[in-house]
C-alpha positions in Angstrom: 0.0 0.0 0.0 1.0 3.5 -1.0 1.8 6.0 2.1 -0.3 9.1 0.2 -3.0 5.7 -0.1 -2.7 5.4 3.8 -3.0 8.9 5.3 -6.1 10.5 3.5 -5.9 14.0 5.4 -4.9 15.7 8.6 -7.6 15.9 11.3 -7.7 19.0 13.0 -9.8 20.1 15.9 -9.1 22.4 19.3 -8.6 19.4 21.1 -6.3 18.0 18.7 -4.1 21.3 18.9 -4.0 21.2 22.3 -2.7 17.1 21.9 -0.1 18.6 19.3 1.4 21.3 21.3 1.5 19.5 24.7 2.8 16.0 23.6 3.6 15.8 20.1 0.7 13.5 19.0 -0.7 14.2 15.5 -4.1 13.2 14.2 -5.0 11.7 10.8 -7.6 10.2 8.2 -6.6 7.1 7.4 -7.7 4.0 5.6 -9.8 1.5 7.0 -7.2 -1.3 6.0 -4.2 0.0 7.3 -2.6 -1.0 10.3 -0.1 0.3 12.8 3.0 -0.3 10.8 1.6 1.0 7.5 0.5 4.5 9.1 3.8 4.4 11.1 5.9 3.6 7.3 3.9 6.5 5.6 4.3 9.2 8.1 7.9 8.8 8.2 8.2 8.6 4.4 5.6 11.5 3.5 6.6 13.6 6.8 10.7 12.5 7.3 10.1 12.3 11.0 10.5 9.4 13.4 7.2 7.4 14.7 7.4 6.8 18.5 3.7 5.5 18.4 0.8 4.6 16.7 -2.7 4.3 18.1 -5.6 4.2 15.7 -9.7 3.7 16.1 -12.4 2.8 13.6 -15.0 5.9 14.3 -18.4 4.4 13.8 -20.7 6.5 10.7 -23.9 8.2 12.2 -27.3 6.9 11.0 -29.2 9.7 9.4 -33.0 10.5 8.5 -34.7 13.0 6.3 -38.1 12.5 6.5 -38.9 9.1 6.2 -35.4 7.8 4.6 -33.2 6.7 6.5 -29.2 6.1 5.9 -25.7 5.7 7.0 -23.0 7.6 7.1 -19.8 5.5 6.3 -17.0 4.1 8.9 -14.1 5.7 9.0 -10.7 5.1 11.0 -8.2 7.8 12.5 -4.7 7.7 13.8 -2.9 9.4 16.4 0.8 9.4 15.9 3.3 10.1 18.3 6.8 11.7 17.1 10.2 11.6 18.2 11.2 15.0 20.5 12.7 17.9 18.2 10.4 16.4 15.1 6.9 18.2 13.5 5.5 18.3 10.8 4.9 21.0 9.2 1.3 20.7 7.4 -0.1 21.3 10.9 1.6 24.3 11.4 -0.1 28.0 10.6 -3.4 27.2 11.9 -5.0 26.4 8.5 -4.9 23.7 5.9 
């Protein structure tokens, strides 16, 4: 697998910042097949950092109604990946993306 096929897009939130700042933990969008060690490979060859940890969780969709239909929104899984002291990356940096 691909690392631009494994990371999908950053995920950024207040909370998130506040994870990034104090202990160098950054979020992402990644796909639903990847494991630990494929995140891990494509953050360090996208990002030329170094992966300390990798923790990841599949967020279930919402179901949704309008009117009478009802419908799903689709799984989706994120990643929270710890770097090395010294290292960011610098697509989180300057508040927007």
């Amino acid at each position: 697998m691909l690392a631009t096929e494994v990371i999908k897009g950053p995920l950024i939130t207040e909370k998130l910042d506040q994870l990034r700042e104090k202990q160098r933990q950054y979020s992402f969008v990644v796909d639903r097949a990847a494991n630990k060690l494929d995140v891990a490979r494509a953050v360090t060859q996208l990002f030329k950092v170094t992966v300390l940890d990798v923790r990841t969780s599949v967020v279930r969709g919402k179901v949704k109604r309008v009117g009478q239909s009802i419908g799903k929104r689709p799984n989706w899984k994120k990643a929270f990946v710890t770097l090395k002291e010294g290292d960011k990356i610098e697509l989180f940096e300057g508040g927007t993306v």
